[in-house]
Every structure is written in structure tokens, then in C-alpha cells.
C-alpha positions in Angstrom: -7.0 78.1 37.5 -9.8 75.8 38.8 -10.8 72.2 37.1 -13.3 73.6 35.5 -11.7 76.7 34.2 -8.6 73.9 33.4 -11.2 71.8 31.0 -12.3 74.6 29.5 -8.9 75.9 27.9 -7.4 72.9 28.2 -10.2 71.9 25.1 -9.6 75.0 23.6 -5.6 74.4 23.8 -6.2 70.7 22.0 -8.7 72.1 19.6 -6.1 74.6 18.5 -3.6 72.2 18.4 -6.2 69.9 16.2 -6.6 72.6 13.7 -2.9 73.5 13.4 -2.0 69.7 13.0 -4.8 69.6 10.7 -4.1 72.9 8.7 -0.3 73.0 9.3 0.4 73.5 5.1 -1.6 77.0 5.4 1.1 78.5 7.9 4.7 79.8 6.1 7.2 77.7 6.9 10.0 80.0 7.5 9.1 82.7 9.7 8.4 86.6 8.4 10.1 88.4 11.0 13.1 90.6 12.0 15.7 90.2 14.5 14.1 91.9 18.0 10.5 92.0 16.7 9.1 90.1 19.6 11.2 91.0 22.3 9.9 95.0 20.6 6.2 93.6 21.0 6.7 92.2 24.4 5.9 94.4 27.6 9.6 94.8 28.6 8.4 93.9 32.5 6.8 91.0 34.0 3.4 91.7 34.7 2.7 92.5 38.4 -0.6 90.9 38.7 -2.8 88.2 37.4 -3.7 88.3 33.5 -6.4 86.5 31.5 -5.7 83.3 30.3 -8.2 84.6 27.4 -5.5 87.3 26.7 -2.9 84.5 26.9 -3.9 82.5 24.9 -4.8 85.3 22.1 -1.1 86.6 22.3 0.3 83.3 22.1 -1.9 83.4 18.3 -0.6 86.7 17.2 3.0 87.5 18.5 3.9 83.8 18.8 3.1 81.4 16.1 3.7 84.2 13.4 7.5 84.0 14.5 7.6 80.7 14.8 10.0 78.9 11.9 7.1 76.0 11.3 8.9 72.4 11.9 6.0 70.2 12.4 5.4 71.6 8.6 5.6 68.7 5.9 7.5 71.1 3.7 9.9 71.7 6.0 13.1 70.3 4.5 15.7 72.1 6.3 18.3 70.5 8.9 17.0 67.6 9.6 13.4 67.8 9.9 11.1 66.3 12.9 7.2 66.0 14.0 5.1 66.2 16.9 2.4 63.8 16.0 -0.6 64.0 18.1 -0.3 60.6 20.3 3.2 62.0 21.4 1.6 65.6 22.2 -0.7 63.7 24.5 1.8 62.0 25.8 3.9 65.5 27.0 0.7 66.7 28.3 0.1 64.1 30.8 4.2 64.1 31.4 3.7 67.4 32.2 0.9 66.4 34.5 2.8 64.1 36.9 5.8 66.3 36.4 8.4 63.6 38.0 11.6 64.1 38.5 13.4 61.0 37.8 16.9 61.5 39.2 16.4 58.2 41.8 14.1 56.1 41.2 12.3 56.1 44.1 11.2 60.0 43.3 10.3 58.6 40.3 9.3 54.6 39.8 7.2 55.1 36.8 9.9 57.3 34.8 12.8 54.9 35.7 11.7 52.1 34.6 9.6 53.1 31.4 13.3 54.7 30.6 14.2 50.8 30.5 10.8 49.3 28.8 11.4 51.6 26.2 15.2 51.8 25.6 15.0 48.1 25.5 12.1 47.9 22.9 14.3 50.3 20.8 17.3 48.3 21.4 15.5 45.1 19.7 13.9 47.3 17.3 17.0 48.2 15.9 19.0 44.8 15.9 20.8 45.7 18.7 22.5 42.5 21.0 21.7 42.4 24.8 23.1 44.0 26.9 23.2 47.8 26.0 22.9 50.3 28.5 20.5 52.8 27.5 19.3 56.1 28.8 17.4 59.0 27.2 19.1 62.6 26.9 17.8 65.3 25.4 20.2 66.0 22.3 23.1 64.3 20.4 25.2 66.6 21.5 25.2 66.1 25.3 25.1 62.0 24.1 28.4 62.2 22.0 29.8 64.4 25.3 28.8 61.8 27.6 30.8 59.0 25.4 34.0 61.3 25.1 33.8 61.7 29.1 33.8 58.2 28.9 36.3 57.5 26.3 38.7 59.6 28.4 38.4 58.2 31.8 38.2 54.8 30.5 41.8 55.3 29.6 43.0 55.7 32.8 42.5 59.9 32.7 40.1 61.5 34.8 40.8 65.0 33.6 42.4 66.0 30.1 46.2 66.8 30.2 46.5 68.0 27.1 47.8 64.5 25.3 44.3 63.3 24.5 43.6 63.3 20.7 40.2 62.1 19.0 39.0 61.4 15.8 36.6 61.7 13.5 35.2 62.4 9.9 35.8 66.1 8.4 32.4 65.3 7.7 31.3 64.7 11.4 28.5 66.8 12.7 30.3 70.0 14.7 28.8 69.0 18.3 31.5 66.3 17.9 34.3 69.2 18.0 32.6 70.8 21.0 31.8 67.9 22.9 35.4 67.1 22.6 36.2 70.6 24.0 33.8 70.6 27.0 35.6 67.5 27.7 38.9 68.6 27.8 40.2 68.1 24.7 42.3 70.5 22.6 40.4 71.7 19.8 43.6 71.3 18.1 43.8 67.9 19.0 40.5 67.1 17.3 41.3 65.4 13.9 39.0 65.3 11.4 39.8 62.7 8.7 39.1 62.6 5.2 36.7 60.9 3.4 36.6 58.9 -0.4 34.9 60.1 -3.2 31.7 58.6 -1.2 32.5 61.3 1.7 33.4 58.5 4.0 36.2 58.3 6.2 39.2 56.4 5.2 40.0 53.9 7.1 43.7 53.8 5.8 44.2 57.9 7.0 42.3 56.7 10.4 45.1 54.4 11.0 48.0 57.0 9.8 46.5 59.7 12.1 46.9 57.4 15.3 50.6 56.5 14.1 51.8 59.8 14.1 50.3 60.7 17.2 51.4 58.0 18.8 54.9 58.9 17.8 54.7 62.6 19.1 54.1 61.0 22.2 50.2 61.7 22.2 47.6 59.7 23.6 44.7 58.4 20.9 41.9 57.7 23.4 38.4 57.8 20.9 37.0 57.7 17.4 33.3 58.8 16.3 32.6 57.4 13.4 28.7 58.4 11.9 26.0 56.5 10.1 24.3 59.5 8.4 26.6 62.9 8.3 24.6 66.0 8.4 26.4 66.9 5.5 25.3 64.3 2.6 24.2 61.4 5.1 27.3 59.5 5.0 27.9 55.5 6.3 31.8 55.5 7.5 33.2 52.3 7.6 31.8 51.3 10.8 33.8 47.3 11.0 37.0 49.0 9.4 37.3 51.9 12.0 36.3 49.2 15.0 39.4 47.1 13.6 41.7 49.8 13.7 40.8 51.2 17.1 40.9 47.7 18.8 44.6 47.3 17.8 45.1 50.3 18.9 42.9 50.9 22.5 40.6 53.5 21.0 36.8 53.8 22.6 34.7 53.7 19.2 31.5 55.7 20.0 29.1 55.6 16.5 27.1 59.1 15.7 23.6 57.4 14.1 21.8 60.4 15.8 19.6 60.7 12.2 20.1 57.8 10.3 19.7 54.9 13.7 16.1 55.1 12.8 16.1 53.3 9.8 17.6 50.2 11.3 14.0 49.4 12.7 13.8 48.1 9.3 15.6 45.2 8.4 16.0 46.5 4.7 18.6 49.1 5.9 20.8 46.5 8.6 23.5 47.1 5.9 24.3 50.1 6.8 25.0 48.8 10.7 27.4 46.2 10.0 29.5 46.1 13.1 27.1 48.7 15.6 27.4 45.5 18.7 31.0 45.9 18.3 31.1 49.1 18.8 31.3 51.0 22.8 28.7 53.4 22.5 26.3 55.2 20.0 23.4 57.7 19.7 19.9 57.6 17.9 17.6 60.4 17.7 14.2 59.4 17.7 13.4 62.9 18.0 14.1 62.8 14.4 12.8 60.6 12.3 10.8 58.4 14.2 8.4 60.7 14.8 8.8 62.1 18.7 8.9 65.5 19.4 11.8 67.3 20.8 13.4 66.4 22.8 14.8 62.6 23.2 18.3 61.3 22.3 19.1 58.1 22.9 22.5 56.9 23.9 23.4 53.5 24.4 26.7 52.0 26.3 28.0 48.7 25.9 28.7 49.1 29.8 26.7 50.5 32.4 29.7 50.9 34.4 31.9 52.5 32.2 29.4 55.4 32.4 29.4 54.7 36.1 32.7 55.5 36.5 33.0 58.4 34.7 29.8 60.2 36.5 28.6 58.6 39.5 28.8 61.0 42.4 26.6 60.6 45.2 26.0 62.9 48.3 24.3 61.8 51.6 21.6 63.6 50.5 20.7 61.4 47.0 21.8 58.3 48.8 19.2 55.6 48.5 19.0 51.5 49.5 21.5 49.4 47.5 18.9 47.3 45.2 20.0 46.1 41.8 16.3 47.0 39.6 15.9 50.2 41.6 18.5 52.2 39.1 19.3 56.0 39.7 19.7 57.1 36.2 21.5 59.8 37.8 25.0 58.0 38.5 25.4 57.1 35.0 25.5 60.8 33.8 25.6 64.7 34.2 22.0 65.3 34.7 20.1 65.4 38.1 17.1 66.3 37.0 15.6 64.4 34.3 12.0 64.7 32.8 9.6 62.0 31.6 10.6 61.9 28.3 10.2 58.2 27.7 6.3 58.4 28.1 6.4 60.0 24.7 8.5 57.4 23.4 6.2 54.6 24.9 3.1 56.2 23.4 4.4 56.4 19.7 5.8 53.0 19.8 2.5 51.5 21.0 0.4 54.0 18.6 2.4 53.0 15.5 4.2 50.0 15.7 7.5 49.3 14.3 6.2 47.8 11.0 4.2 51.4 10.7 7.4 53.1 11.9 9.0 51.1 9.4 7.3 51.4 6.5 7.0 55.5 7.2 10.7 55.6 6.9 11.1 53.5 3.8 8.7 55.1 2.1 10.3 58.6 2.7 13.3 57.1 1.4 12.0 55.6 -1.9 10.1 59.5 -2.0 13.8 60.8 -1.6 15.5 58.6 -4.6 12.5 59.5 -6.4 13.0 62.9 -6.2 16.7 62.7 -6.7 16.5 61.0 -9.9 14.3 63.9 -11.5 17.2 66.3 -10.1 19.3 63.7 -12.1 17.5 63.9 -15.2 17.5 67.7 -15.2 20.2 69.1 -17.7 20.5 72.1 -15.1 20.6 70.2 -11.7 23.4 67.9 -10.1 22.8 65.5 -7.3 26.2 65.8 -5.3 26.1 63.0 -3.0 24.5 59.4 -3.0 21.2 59.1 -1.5 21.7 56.8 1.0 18.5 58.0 3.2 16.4 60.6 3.0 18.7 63.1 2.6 19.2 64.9 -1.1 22.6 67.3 -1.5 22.0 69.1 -5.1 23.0 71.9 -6.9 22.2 74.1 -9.3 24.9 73.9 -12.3 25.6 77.8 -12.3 27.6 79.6 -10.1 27.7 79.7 -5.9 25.8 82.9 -6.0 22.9 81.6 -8.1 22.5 78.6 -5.8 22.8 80.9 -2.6 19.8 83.3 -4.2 18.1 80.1 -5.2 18.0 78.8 -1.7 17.1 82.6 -0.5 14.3 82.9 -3.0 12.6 79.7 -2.4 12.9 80.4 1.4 11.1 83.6 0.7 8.4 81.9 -0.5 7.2 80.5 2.7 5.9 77.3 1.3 9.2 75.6 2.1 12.7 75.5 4.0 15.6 74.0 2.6 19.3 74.6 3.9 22.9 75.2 2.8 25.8 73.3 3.0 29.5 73.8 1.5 30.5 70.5 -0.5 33.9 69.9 -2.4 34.5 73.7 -2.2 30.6 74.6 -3.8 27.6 75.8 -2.7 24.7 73.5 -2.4 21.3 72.9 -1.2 20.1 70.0 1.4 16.4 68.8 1.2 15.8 66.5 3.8 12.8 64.9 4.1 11.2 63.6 7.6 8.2 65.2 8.8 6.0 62.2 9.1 3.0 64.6 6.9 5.2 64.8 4.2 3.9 63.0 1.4 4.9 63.1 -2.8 2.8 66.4 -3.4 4.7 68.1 -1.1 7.9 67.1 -2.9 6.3 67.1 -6.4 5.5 71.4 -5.6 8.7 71.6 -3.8 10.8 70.5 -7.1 8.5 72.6 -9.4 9.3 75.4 -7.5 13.1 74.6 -7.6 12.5 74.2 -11.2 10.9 77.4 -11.6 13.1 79.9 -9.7 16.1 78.4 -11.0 15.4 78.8 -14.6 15.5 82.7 -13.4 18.3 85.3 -13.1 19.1 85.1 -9.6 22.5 86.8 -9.2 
């Protein structure tokens, strides 16, 4: 492709994009397809010679978008949802452009140290004390790994011996478990704690948990507690568990993947009481402050901890000892790592954190809006408080009619919401956090809900 034939599509890619960003309500949310229905519509070899970008770009239109499940959608609720706004889509373009590899950072200057600018805004941002070590992954999942890693060697065990056991809510998001696994730990050594009527974890269980193990003759090495479950959006008792583990010699690593993002907001500090004390955590901006997959952020309370655990360095990485040239690479599993901060840096200049802010709190006050009309419905039950953005409801009939609710209203195509099991019943999770989605989208959403359920569904 020459320069010229690179502006040309390259408009046409952005004027697409434009019109999707722009129009992004008109596509089904949920995607109308079958199992195999692209790989059936794909050639099933590689073509041998050159092909039309024209023709590319047409087939990217019609077998593409149509099976994609639309998250940059404001009516997706599912999960938790996420956005691509356009400053951060500019932003991957031009990452894409330099295409660094920022393993050292002499193969990538620019990368490195951006990774710092912006980890450290974030850090202040979100109350944070000096001194964090931050660096950007792409998922929770490999962040919470990195911390159990950690966890374990920091108590004197470079490989898992089959003593180790961890801890965590039975609420705790499932990467958690396998994280745990891919580090060693016995799955059966994994103990998931329960929780109060407020599906928190109990402290006072925490602390008989370690007991016993400790007299079996195990090893209690880390506990995870979370600032937003997937579940219902949980706050465990972040001081309580950081007491317990200090008596005991427990590496406390905090899971705020989804709900870090609100303490940019000094109306929501409550719910971070006792984060500084705490060895490590993770924060997602990738979902709710408004960056596109992927960027998880996880911050250590010491850069050598993480050193220790993951620092190998052959002859052929080996680089000048120089104290601000850091190689990102000796504080995790990674080698190659891609310029995700420049998507960071843009949104946080494009928006500010009082817009950031005020984005969040106004989803929030949009999700205890819409939870107290679920409330005030004889039919409907909100089934766990609404500390975020997060709403866990049911319908007051039977499992089956809330499983053909959620089916029926994903049918639709004008929204995705997902299930969860909660105290032994079906429910349905609406989470709100695509940064389009504004009251009419919740206002249709709930009339639909209102609608369909008043139906015979099972």
C-alpha cells in the first residue's frame, strides 16, 4: 500500500469508524449468528496472492461486524461493559504506527516512560500514597497472577510444594482460582470464604481459615480481597482482612479491577479505606474509565518484590545499569509489551479527571435510579445493594422465568444483560459503563424488562 493509497482508506477506515461511533444504537447488540457461521463463510485457505483492500474492507462490513457481540454499544449491560471512545481509537492507531516494543527501554524510551507518567497520574488520581510500583498488563487476570507469583516467593518459596494455601471471597472473580493454579497452587488449596448478608467476606471466617491451616501444618501465604465482585459488586473489608494477614504474614493483594475507577472521585474514597496498606492491587481502566481493551493496571507496594519473583536477564537483553532507564521486563512475565499507555495518556488529557469523574458518578446515581424503580415494582426484587453501577435483580417467579426473561430480552437485540446464580436463584446483572449510555437507554431497557416479564415465559 503506498501513502497515497494509505490516506485514502485510512479516511475511509475513520469515516466508518465515525458513523459506527455515531450510529452505534442502530446495530443489535448481541450478535445473530450460529456457532461456525464465519469460519463456514470464510475461504478455508489463505489466499495465495494479493487481494483488494476494496474487497477487504467490504468483507470486514458483511461477515464481520454482523457477528460481532456490539460492546462499544450503550445498551450493552452484560459483564462489565467498556468503550472505545474516539481520542483512545486515535491513540491505538498511532501506537500501531510506531509499533514499539517496550521490553527495555532503550527499544522503546517513549513507551517506558509514558508507562510511568501515566501510572503515576492514575496513582494520584486515585488517592494512592507514593511510592507504588505501577505497570500496565493487559487483563486482571494475568495482574492477580503476577501478585500470587509474588505472594509465594515472597515467602521464601520459589516453586509451590503443595503447602501453599490462599484466600479469598466465594464471591471473588474465578481468574482468582486460576491464577492461583497457574501458580502452583492446589485448586484445593484455594479457599473461598464466606460472606454476610452484604456478600462480603467475614473477616472472623478469614481468621478461622488461617488457624486451621496453620494447624495441619499448611502454609497461608496470600489473601485477595475485592472492591467490586463481579457478582453484586461487593466492598470486603479491606482494613479488617489487612489486620488479620499482618498478624499472620499473609501478602494482601486487593482485586478493584472494576470498581478502582471510582476512587478518581473523592465521593467514593470510602470504599478504599486501607488500599496504601495493602501489597498489591489491580484497576481496570479498560473498564470504566473509558479505554479500550486492553489495559490492566497493577500496582506493587515494591518494585523489588516483583523483581525478585521475575527478573531474568540473558546476555542478550542485558543493557547499562542506569536507575530512570527501567526495563519493565524484569518486573514480570512479559517480553514483549505494546504501547498501551499512549491510550491511557490520550483519555486522561482528553477528559480530565473531574470529567472522568463526574461520568462515573453520574452512571452511578443512573444505576440507583434505576434500582429503585426495580424496587418499587411489586414483581421485581433488587438482590444486592447498589454500591456502583452494578444492579443484581430478579424477577419474583420462578428460576426458569428469569432464565427465559434474560433469553428473551437478549433476543431482542436492543440490549445484553447477563446471568448470575445468587443465594441459590437465578438472577439478572445490568451493569452499566459504556460511557454513551445515558437515562433513555436505561428508561427503554427497564420498559422492556417490564414488558416481557409481565409474559408467560416458561
Amino acid at each position: 500500500m503506498t501513502p497515497d493509497e494509505f490516506r485514502t482508506y485510512g479516511y475511509a477506515a475513520i469515516d466508518w469508524v465515525a458513523h459506527y461511533l455515531e450510529n452505534t444504537r442502530d446495530y443489535p447488540v448481541l450478535a445473530d449468528t450460529e456457532p461456525g457461521s464465519l469460519i463456514a463463510a470464510l475461504p478455508a485457505q489463505g489466499p495465495e496472492l494479493p487481494e483488494s483492500f476494496d474487497q477487504i474492507l467490504e468483507d470486514f462490513e458483511r461477515e464481520i461486524v454482523p457477528r460481532n457481540t456490539q460492546w462499544n454499544h450503550p445498551r450493552f449491560l452484560g459483564y462489565f461493559a467498556n468503550s472505545s471512545t474516539p481520542e483512545s481509537i486515535i491513540a491505538e492507531m498511532l501506537a500501531a504506527a510506531l509499533n514499539p516494543n517496550a521490553m527495555l527501554w532503550k527499544s522503546s524510551p517513549a513507551a517506558t516512560e509514558l508507562e510511568q507518567v501515566t501510572l503515576g497520574w492514575l496513582r494520584q488520581w486515585m488517592g494512592l500514597e507514593d511510592g507504588w510500583f505501577g505497570q500496565i498488563l493487559d487483563t486482571a487476570s494475568t495482574s492477580t497472577f503476577h501478585a500470587i507469583v509474588a505472594a509465594r516467593v515472597r515467602k521464601g518459596h520459589k516453586s509451590s510444594d503443595g503447602a501453599l494455601t490462599l484466600y479469598a471471597s466465594k464471591h471473588a472473580h474465578s481468574s482468582i482460582e486460576k491464577g492461583a493454579m497457574a501458580a502452583g497452587v492446589a485448586r484445593e488449596n484455594v479457599r473461598l470464604i464466606d460472606v454476610d448478608d452484604e456478600f462480603r467476606m467475614r473477616a472472623d471466617l478469614l481468621e478461622e481459615a488461617i488457624a486451621a491451616d496453620l494447624t495441619a501444618g499448611l502454609v497461608p501465604f496470600c489473601v485477595i480481597p475485592t472492591i467490586g465482585t463481579t457478582s453484586v459488586a461487593a466492598i470486603d473489608p479491606v482494613p479488617a482482612v489487612i489486620e488479620i494477614a499482618r498478624r499472620h504474614g499473609l501478602w494482601v493483594h486487593v482485586d478493584c479491577a472494576y470498581g478502582g475507577s471510582t476512587a478518581i472521585d473523592p465521593r467514593y474514597r470510602w470504599a478504599f479505606d486501607g488500599l496504601d496498606q495493602a501489597d498489591s492491587l489491580v484497576v481496570n481502566p479498560h473498564k470504566w474509565l473509558f479505554v479500550p481493551m486492553d489495559l490492566s493496571v497493577f500496582y506493587c507496594r515494591n518494585a523489588e518484590w516483583l523483581r525478585d519473583a521475575f527478573s531474568l536477564v540473558p546476555e542478550y537483553l542485558r543493557t547499562q545499569d542506569n536507575p530512570l532507564a527501567l526495563n519493565l521486563h524484569e518486573y514480570g512475565l512479559p517480553l514483549g509489551r505494546r504501547f498501551r499507555s499512549l491510550k491511557l495518556w490520550f483519555t486522561m488529557r482528553a477528559y480530565g479527571r473531574v470529567r472522568l469523574a463526574g461520568l462515573i458518578h453520574e452512571q452511578i446515581e443512573d444505576a440507583k435510579r434505576l434500582a429503585s424503580l426495580i424496587v418499587a415494582h411489586p414483581d421485581y426484587e433488587v438482590c444486592a445493594p447498589v454500591h456502583f453501577s452494578l444492579i443484581v435483580f430478579r424477577h419474583k417467579r420462578s428460576d426458569a422465568h428469569n432464565k427465559a426473561l434474560l433469553e428473551r430480552l437478549n433476543a431482542t437485540g436492543k440490549v445484553l444483560l447477563s446471568p448470575n446464580v445468587l443465594n441459590g436463584k437465578q438472577v439478572i446483572r445490568l451493569a452499566i459503563g459504556n460511557i454513551q449510555t445515558n437515562w433513555a437507554d436505561l428508561a427503554e431497557v427497564w420498559g422492556m424488562i417490564e414488558k416481557l416479564g409481565s409474559l408467560e415465559l416458561e
